[in-house]
MIBAPA-551778 format. One record per residue (C-alpha): residue number from 1; residue in one letter; chain; x, y, z. Coordinates in Angstrom, 1 decimal, padded with zeros to 4 digits. Example, Ala and Ser with C-alpha at 12.3 -4.5 7.8 and 13.67 -1.06 7.14 Angstrom:
<keros>
1,A,A,012.3,-004.5,007.8
2,S,A,013.7,-001.1,007.1
</keros>
This chain:
<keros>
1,X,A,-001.3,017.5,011.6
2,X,A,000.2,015.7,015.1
3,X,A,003.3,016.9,015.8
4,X,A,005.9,013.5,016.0
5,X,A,006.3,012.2,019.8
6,X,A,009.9,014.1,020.5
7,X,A,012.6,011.2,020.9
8,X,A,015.0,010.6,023.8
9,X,A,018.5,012.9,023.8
10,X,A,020.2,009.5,024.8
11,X,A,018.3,007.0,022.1
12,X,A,020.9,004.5,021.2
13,X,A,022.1,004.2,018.1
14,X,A,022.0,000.7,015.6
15,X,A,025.3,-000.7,015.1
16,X,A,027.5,000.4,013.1
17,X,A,026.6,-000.1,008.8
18,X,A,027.5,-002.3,006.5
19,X,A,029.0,-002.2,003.0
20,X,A,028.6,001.7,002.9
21,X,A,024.6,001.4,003.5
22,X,A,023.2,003.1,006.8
23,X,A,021.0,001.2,008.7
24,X,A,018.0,002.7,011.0
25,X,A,015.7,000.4,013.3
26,X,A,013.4,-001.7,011.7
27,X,A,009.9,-000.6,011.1
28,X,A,008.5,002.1,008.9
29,X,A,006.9,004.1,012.5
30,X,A,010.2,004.1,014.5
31,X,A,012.0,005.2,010.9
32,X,A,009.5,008.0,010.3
33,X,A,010.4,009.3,014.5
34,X,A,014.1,009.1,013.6
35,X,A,013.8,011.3,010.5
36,X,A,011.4,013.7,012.0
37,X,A,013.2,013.9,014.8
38,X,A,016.8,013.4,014.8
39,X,A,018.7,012.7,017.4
40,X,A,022.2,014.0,017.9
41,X,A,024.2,010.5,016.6
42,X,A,021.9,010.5,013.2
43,X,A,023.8,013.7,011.7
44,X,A,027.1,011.9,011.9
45,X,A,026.0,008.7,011.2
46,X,A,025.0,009.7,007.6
47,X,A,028.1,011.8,007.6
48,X,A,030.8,008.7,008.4
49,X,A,028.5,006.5,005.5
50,X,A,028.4,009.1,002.5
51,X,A,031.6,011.5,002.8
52,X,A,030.9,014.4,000.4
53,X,A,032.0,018.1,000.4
54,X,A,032.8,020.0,003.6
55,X,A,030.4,023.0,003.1
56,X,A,028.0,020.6,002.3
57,X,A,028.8,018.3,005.1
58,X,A,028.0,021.7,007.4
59,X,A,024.8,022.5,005.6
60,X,A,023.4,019.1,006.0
61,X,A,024.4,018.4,009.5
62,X,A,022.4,022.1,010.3
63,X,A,019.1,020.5,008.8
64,X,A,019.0,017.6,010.9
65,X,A,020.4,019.4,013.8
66,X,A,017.3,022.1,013.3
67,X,A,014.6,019.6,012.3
68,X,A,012.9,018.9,015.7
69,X,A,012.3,023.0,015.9
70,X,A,008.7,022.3,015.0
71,X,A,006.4,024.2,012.2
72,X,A,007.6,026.7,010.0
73,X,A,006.5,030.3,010.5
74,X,A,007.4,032.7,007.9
75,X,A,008.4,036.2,009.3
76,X,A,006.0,038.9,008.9
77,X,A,006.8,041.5,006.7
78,X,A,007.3,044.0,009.9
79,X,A,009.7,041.8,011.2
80,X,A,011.8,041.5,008.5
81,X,A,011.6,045.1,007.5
82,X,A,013.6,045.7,011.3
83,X,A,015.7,043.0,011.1
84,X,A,016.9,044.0,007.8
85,X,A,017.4,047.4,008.4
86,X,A,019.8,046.1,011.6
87,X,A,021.7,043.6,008.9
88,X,A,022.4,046.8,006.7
89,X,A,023.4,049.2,009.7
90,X,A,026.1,046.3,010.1
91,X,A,027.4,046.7,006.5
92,X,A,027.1,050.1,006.0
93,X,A,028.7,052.8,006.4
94,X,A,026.8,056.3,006.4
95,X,A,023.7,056.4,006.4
96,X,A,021.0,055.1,003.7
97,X,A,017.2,054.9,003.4
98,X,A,015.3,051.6,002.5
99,X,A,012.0,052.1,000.8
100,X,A,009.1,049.9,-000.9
101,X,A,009.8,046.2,001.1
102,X,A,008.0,043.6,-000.4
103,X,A,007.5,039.7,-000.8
104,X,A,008.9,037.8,-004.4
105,X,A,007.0,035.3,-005.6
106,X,A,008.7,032.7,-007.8
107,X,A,011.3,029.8,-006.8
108,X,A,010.4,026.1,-005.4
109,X,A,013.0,026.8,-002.2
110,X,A,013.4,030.1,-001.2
111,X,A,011.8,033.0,000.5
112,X,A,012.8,036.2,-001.5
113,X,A,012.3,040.3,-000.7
114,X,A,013.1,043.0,-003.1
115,X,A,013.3,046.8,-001.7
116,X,A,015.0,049.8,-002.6
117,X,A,018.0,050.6,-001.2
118,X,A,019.2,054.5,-001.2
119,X,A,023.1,054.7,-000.1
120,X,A,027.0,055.8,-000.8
121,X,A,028.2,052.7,-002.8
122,X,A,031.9,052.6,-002.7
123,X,A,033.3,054.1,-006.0
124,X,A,030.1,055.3,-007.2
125,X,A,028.6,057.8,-004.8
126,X,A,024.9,058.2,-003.6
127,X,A,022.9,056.0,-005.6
128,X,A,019.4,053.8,-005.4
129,X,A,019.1,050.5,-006.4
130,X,A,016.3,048.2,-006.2
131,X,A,018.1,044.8,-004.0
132,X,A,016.8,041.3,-003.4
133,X,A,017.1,039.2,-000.1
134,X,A,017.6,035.7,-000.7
135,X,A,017.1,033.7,002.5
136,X,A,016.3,030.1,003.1
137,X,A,013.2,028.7,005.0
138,X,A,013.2,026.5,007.8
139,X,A,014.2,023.5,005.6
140,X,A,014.3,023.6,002.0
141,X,A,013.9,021.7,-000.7
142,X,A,017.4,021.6,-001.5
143,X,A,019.6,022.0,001.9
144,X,A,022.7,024.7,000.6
145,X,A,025.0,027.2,001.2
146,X,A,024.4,030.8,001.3
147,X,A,028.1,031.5,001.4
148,X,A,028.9,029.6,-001.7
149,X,A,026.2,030.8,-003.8
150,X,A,027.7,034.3,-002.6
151,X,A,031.2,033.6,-004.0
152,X,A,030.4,032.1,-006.6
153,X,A,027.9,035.4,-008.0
154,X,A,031.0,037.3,-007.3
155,X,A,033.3,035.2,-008.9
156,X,A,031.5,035.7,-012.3
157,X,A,030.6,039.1,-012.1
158,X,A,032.0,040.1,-015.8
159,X,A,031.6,036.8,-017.0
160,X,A,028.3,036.0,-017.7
161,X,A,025.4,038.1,-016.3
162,X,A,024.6,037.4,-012.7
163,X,A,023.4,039.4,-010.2
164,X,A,025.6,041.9,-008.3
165,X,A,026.4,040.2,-004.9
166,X,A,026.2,042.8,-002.1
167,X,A,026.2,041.3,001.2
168,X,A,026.0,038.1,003.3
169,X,A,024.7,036.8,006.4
170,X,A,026.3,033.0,005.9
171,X,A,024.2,032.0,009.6
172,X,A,021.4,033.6,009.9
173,X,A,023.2,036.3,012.5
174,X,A,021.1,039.1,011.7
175,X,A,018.1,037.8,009.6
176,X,A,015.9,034.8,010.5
177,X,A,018.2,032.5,008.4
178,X,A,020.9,032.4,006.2
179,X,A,020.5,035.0,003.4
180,X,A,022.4,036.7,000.9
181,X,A,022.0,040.5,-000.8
182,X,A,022.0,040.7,-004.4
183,X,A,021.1,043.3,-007.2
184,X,A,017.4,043.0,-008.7
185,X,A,017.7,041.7,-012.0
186,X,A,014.9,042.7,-014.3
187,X,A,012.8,040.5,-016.7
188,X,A,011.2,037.4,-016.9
189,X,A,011.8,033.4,-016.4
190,X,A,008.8,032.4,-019.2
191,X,A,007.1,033.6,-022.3
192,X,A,003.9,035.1,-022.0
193,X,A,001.0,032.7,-022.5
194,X,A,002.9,029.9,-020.4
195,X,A,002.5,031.4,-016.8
196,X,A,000.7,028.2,-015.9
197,X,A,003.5,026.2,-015.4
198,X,A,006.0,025.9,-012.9
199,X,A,008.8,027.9,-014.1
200,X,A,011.6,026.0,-015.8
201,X,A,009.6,022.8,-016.4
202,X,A,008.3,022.1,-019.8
203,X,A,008.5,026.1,-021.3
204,X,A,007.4,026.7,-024.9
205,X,A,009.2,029.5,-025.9
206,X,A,008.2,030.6,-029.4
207,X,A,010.4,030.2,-032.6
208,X,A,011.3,033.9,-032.8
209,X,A,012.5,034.1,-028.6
210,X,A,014.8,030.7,-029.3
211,X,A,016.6,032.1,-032.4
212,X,A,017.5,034.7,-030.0
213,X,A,017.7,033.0,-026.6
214,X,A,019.6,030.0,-027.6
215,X,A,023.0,031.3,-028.9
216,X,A,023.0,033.1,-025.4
217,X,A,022.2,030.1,-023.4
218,X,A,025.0,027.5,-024.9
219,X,A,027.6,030.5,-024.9
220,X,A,026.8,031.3,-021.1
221,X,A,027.2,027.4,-020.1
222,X,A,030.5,027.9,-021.9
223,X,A,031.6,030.6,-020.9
224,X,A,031.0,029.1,-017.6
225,X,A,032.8,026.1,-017.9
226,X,A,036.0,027.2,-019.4
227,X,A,035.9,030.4,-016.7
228,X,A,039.5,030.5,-014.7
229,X,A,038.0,029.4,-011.1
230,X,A,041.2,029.2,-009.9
231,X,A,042.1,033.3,-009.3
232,X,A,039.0,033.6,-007.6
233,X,A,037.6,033.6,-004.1
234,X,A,035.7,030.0,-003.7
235,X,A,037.3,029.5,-000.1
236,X,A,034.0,027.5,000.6
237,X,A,034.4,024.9,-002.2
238,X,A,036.3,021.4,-002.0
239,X,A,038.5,021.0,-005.4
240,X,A,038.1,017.5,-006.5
241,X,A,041.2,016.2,-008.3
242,X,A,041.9,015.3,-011.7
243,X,A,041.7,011.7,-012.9
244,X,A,040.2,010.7,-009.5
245,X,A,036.1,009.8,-009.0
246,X,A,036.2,012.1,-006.0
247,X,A,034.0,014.4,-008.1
248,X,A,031.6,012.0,-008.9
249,X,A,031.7,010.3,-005.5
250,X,A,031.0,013.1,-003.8
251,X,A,028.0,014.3,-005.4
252,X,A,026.7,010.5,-005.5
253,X,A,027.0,010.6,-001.8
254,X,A,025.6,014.0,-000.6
255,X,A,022.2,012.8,-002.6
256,X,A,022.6,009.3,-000.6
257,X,A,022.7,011.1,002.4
258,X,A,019.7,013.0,001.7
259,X,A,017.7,009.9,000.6
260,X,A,018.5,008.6,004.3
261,X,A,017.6,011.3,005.9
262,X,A,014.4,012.2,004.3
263,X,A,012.8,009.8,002.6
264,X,A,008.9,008.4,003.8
265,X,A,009.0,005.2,002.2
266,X,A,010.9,002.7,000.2
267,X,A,011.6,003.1,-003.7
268,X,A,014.0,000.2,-005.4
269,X,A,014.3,002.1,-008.3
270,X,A,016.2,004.7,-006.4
271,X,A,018.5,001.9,-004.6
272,X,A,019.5,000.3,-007.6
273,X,A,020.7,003.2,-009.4
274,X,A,022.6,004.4,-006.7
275,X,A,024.0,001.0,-006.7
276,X,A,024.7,001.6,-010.4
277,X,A,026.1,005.3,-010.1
278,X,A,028.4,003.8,-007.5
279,X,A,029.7,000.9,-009.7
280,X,A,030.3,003.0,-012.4
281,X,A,032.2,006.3,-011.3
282,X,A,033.7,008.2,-014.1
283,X,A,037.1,010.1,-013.5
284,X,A,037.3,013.8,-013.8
285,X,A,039.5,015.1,-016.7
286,X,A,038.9,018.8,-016.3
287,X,A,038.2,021.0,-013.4
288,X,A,035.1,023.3,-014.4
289,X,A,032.5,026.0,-012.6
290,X,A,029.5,024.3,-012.5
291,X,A,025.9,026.2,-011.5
292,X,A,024.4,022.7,-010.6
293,X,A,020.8,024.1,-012.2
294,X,A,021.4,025.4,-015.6
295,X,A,017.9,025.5,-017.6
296,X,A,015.2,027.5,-018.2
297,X,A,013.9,028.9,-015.4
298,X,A,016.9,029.7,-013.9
299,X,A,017.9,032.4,-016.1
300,X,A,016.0,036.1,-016.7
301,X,A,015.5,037.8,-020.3
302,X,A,014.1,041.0,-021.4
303,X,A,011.6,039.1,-023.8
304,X,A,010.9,041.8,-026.3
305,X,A,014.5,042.3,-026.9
306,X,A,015.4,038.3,-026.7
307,X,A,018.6,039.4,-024.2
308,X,A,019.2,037.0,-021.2
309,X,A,019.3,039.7,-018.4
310,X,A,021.0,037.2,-015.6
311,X,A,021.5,033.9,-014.4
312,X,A,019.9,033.1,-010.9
313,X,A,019.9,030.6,-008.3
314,X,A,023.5,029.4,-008.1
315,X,A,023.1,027.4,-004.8
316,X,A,024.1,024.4,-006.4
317,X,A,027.5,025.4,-007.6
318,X,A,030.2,023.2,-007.4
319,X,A,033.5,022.7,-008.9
320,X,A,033.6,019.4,-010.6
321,X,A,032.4,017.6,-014.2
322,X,A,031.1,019.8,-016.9
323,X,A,029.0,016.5,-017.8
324,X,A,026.6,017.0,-014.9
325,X,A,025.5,020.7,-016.1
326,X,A,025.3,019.3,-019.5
327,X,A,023.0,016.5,-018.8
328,X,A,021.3,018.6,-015.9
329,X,A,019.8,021.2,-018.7
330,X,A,019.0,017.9,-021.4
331,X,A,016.7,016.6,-018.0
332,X,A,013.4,016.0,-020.2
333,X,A,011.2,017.8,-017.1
334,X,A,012.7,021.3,-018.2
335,X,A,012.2,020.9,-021.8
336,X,A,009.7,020.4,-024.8
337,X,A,009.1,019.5,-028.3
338,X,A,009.4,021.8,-031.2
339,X,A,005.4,022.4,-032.4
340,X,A,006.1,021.4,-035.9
341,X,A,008.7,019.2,-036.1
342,X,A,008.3,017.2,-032.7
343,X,A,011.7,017.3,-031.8
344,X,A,013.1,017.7,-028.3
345,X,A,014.5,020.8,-027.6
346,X,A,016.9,021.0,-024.9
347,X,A,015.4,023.6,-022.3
348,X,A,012.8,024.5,-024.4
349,X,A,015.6,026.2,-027.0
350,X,A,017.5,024.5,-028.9
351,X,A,017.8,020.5,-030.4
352,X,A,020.3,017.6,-028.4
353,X,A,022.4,017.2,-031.4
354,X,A,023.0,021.5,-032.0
355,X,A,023.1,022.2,-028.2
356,X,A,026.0,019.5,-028.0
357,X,A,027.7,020.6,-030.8
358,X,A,027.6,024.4,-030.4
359,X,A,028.8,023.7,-026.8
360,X,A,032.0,021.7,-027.8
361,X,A,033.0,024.8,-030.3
362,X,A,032.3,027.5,-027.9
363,X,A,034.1,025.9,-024.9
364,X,A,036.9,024.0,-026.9
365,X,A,036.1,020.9,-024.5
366,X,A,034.8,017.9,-025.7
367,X,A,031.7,015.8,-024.7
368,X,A,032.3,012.6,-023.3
369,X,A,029.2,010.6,-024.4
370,X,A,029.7,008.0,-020.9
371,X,A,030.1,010.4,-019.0
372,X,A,026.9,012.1,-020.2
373,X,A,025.0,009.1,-019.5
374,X,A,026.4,008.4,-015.9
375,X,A,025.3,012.3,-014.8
376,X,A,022.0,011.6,-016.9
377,X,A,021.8,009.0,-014.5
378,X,A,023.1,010.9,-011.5
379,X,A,020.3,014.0,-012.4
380,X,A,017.3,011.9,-012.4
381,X,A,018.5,010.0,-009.4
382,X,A,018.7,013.4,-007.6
383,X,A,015.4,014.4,-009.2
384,X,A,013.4,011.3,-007.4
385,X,A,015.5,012.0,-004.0
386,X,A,014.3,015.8,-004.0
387,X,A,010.7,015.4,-004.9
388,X,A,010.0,011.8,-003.3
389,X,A,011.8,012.1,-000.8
390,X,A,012.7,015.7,000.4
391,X,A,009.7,017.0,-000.4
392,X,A,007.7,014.7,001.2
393,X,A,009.4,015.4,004.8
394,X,A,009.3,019.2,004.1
395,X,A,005.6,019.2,003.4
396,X,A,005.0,016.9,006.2
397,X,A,006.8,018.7,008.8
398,X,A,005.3,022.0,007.6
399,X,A,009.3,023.1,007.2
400,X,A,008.8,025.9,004.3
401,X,A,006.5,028.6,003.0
402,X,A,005.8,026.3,000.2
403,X,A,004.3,023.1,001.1
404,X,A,001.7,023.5,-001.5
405,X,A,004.2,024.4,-004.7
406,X,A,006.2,021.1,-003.0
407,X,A,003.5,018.7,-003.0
408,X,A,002.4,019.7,-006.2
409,X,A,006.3,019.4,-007.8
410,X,A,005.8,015.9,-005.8
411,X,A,003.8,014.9,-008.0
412,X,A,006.1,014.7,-011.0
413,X,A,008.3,011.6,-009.2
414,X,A,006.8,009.1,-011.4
415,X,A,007.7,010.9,-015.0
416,X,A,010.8,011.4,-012.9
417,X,A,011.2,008.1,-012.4
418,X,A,010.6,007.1,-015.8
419,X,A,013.7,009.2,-017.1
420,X,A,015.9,007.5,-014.3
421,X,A,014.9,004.1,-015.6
422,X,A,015.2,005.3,-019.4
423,X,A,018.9,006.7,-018.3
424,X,A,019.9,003.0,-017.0
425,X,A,018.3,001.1,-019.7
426,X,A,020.1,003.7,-022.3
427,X,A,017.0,005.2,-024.0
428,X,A,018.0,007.7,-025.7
429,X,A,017.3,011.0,-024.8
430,X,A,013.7,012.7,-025.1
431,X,A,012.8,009.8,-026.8
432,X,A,009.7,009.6,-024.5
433,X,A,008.1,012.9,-023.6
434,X,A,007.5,013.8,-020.4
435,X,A,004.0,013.1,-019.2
</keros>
């Protein structure tokens, strides 16, 4: 693959945009240079014409900013070994032993170690336990914050079972990039006999493992929702106010940005339901934790005991509408149809109509059935940007350790774009399978 022809520091930049929409120079060729290589006025460009989050705002701004960097090389092993033996001389004190480092494989976005970690734990003495790094690539599939996803893994410790978060390197000070340090949770993301897919999309779990993982799932999404956010530590999250569309807006326009910034081509469906989504902005009624990714997948289990073990990849937490979790985990890509009956099942686990209604009892909150459909929207909208448009640059620019996992998940954007289309034209839900 060429690398792209660097552009100029000083290239000008268009005139200012119109009616909210940012405008690059014409031509697909002189589009492509500006996304592959972004020069300094394109970060705030994007920023002044979609307005979303702070942290977010930060994480963006550090993709484009890094972009030009070239090819992504993943650390070697060595390397990493070193540099995190220098992050944990930082954060501890005494002295510890790490043993047994090694690569783990799973996840779409990020590169993942487990070792052993031998030490003086405050208020429990000398004791091993096996740890997971969590650090980003180059450029990911889904641009986030380290720092958030720490706070909010602390925040529900005692919750709902998470990880335990040990340490954080918000910059990438001491490891290559930003990373966090978290307990290993044991288990497994799929049933046996469906490790051909990519985890979370389309699982078959068998009768017997949704009798006993589905009770845990709604009462986890819950327990989540209805958790008191406000006594904890979640410095690094913007509070959207009640009875506003800041909520909404905001995560509308983070998605926008991304679609400028990365997309390779052209895709009206994707402009007119962002048109939609904007013209349509529901208020917020009730503050809520949300994980952003809830779904199979996303969640461990010990499958011959049917317990959920812990609830992973939280870098898309917000604080916002309980709606968009709801409709994120009813997406038809991450669920399937019962083998005898036919019915969708939510996840793989458990029917629409009982996941809905078992949610509403557990949490006490109700289910607004518009603003279901606007976040049904909203999710398939950010399902096309991600895979048609993020992932396309990513595997182009050779920016993560995944291109080929990316441009396979690519290659889901036209079921994808299907639910997006069946979400504006009000089909209702799983009422056309996933191809």
């Amino acid at each position: 693959m060429s690398t792209p022809q660097q552009l100029p520091a000083d290239t000008a930049a268009p005139a200012s945009p119109k009616a909210g929409r940012l405008f690059l120079p014409a031509g697909r060729a002189q589009d492509e240079e500006l996304r592959d290589n972004p020069p300094s006025w394109l970060a705030d460009r994007v920023d002044a014409a979609f307005p979303t989050e702070d942290e977010y705002r930060r994480v963006l701004a550090r993709k484009l900013r890094r972009r030009a960097s070239g090819p992504y090389t993943v650390p070697s092993l060595s390397e990493l070994r070193t540099r995190l033996h220098d992050f944990l001389s930082a954060h501890i004190e005494g002295d510890f032993t790490v043993t047994g480092v090694r690569w783990l494989t799973g996840g779409a976005s990020k590169i993942q170690l487990a070792f052993g970690l031998t030490w003086d734990a405050p208020g429990q003495g000398r004791i091993t336990e096996p740890l997971v790094v969590r650090m980003e690539p180059a450029e990911s599939l889904n641009a986030t914050s380290r720092l958030r996803e720490f706070q909010v893994i602390r925040a529900l410790h005692g919750t709902i079972p998470v990880p335990v978060a040990r340490w954080l390197d918000p910059d990438g000070t001491w490891l290559p990039e930003p990373a966090i340090v978290y307990s290993l949770v044991r288990g497994t993301t799929k049933p046996r006999g469906d490790r051909l897919r990519v985890s979370g999309t389309g699982t078959r779990f068998p009768a017997s493992l949704r009798a006993a993982l589905a009770p845990q799932f709604v009462a986890h999404l819950a327990a989540l929702h209805t958790f008191d956010w406000r006594g904890a530590d979640l410095s690094a999250f913007t509070v959207p106010r009640v009875g506003t569309t800041e909520s909404a807006l905001w995560q509308l326009n983070r998605v926008r940005r991304v679609w400028e910034e990365d997309r390779g081509e052209d895709f009206p469906l994707v402009e007119l339901a962002a048109n939609w989504l904007e013209g349509h902005l529901p208020e917020l009624d009730v503050v809520s934790l949300l994980h952003g990714d809830f779904r199979s997948g996303n969640f461990m289990f010990d499958e011959e005991t049917g317990e959920i073990t812990g609830w992973l990849d939280w870098e898309r937490g917000y604080l916002g509408d309980r709606h968009r979790d709801l409709a994120w985990t009813m997406l038809r890509l991450f669920g399937s149809h019962d083998e005898e009956t036919g019915e969708f099942l939510v996840s793989g686990l458990v029917p629409e109509s009982r996941f809905l209604a078992e949610y509403e009892r557990l949490s006490g909150l109700p289910v607004d059935r518009t603003r279901l459909r606007w976040y049904r929207v909203l999710n398939a909208y950010q399902m096309m940007v991600s895979n048609f448009a993020t992932g396309y640059r990513v595997v182009k620019l050779g920016r993560s350790h995944q291109d080929v996992l990316l441009a396979l998940v690519e290659g889901a954007v036209y079921s994808l774009a299907q639910e997006l289309l069946d979400a504006l034209e009000e089909v209702p839900h799983g009422a056309r399978p996933m191809a």
